[in-house]
N, C-alpha and C positions, 0 to 999 in steps of 0.2 A: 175628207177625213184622213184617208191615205197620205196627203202628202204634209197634213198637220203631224202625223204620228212621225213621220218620219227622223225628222231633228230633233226626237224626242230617245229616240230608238238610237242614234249616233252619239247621241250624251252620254247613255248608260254604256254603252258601249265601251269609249273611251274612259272611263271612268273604274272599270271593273278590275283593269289589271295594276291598277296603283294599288286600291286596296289590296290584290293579293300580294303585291311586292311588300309593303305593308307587316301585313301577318306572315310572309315568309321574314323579315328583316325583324319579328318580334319574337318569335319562334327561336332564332337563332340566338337571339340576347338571350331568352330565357331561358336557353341549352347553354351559353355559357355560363350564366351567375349560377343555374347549377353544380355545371363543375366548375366552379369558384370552389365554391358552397363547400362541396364534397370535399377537395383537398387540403381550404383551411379544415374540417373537421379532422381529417386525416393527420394531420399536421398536430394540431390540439390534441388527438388521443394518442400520438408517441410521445408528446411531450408529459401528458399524467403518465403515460407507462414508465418513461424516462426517470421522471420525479421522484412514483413512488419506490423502482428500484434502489434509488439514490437514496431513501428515507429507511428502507430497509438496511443499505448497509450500513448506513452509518449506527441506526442500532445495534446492531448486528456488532458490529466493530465498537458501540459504546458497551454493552454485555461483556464483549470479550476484556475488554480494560478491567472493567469493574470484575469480573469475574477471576485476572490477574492478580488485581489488587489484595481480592478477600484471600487469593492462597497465601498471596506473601506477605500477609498484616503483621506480622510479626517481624520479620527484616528487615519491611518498612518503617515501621514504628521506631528502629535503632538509628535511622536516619544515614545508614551506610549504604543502602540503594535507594535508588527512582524508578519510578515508573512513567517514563513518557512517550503516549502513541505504543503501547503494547511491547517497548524497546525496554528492557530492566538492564540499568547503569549502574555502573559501579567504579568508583574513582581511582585508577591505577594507584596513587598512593597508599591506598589501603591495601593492596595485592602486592606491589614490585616495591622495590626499593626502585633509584632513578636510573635508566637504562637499565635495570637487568628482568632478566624474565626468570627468578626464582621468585618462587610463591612465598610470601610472610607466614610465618603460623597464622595473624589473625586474618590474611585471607583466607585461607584454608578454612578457618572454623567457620568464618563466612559464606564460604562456597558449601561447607556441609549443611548449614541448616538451611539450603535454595535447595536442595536435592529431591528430602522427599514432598514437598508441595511441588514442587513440577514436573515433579514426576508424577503425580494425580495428575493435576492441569494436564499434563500433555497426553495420557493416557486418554483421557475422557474423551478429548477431542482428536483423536490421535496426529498430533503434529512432532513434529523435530523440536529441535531449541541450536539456534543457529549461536556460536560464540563467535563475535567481531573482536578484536584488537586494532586499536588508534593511539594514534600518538600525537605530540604538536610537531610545529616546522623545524624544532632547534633539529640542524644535523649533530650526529652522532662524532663524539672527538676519537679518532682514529690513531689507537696505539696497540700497544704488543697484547695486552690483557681486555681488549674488545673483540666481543664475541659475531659482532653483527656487521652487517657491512651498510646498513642504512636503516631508517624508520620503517620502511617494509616490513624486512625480515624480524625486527624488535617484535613489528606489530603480531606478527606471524606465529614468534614463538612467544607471547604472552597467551595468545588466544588458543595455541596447542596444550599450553599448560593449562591453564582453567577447562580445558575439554576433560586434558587428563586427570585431573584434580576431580570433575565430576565425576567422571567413569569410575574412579579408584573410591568413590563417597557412595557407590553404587547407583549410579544413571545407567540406564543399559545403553551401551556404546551405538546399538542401532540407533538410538534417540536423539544423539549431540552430533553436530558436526562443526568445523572451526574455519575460520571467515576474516583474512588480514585485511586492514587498507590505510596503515600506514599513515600520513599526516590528514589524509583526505580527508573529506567530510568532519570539518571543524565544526563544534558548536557553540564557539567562542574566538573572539579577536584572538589572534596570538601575538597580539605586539605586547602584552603586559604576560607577567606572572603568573595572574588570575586566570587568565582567559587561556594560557600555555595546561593549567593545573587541570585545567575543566576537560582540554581536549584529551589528554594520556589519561584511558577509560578503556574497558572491557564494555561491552553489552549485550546482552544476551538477548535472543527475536526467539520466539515461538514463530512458526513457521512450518506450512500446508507440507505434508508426507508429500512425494514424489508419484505419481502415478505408476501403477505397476506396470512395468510391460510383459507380456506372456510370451514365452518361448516360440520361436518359430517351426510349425508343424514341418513332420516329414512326411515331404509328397512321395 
């Protein structure tokens, strides 16, 4: 009987350490498609946290339009400003005459009734109101009775002037600050007329107060 058991005993034998290779080599899959597993989840939950950040600001940022809009329903309505992307435009034509930076009366009367709604607006939410100046690409023709020596500085001092126009219509001066750039940021072809009209524009940005910084202590 002994020597029958024998090659029975060398089978199992031989046989024993497959299967653990086996369940060691299934063990290891199954440690991997775990961490599969784990970091597409990982991956999936930054991308909801991602999204809904993303879905908040744009509310956020659709409130504050709409919230722009209802202060200056009435400006609006005269069809001498816009409101686009939180930016209120306003067509140099209606403000300058062509190159110069004196304010028309009916800009003026137009920059006074912007005053006291954003002045609300801006209070509630305490922001600035950033005043830009733009112009088109035509250079400036250079003689004795020009003030400016390029589209920069045009831009520069229309947008100093509409600062000071609010200031003087009662904006508290901590609240405006003025913002030149000259031909850049066209939002219209300048090869025609139309598209030259579109770009010589004021615009006014609400825009986030500046972080206070605190004195530095004495040690």
């Amino acid at each position: 009987m002994t020597g029958l058991d024998e090659p029975l005993d060398e089978s199992a034998g031989a046989t024993a350490p497959v299967w653990a290779v086996f369940g060691d080599l299934m063990a290891g899959l199954l440690g991997a498609f775990v961490l599969i597993l784990v970091g597409v989840l990982v991956v999936q939950i930054d991308l909801v946290a991602s999204l809904k950040q993303e879905v908040e600001k744009r509310q956020l940022e659709e409130k504050r339009r709409m919230a722009l809009e209802k202060a200056l329903a009435i400006p609006l309505a005269s069809g001498r400003v816009t409101v686009n992307e939180g930016r209120i435009g306003i067509s140099g034509s209606v403000l300058f005459a062509p190159g110069s930076a004196e304010l028309r009366a009916e800009g003026r009367q137009l920059l006074r009734s912007l005053v006291q709604p954003l002045r609300v607006y801006l209070r509630e939410r305490d922001e600035m109101l950033m005043v830009s100046g733009f112009t088109d690409n035509t250079a400036l023709v250079q003689g004795r009775h020009q003030r400016f020596a390029d589209n920069l500085e045009l831009s520069a001092q229309r947008a100093l002037t509409v600062t000071r126009a609010l200031v003087e219509e009662d904006m508290p001066s901590s609240q405006v600050f003025a913002a030149a750039f000259g031909a850049e940021q066209p939002v219209a072809d300048n090869a025609d007329e139309k598209g030259r009209a579109q770009n010589r524009r004021v615009e006014m940005a609400p825009v986030p107060r500046a972080a206070k910084v605190s004195p530095p202590r004495d040690e």
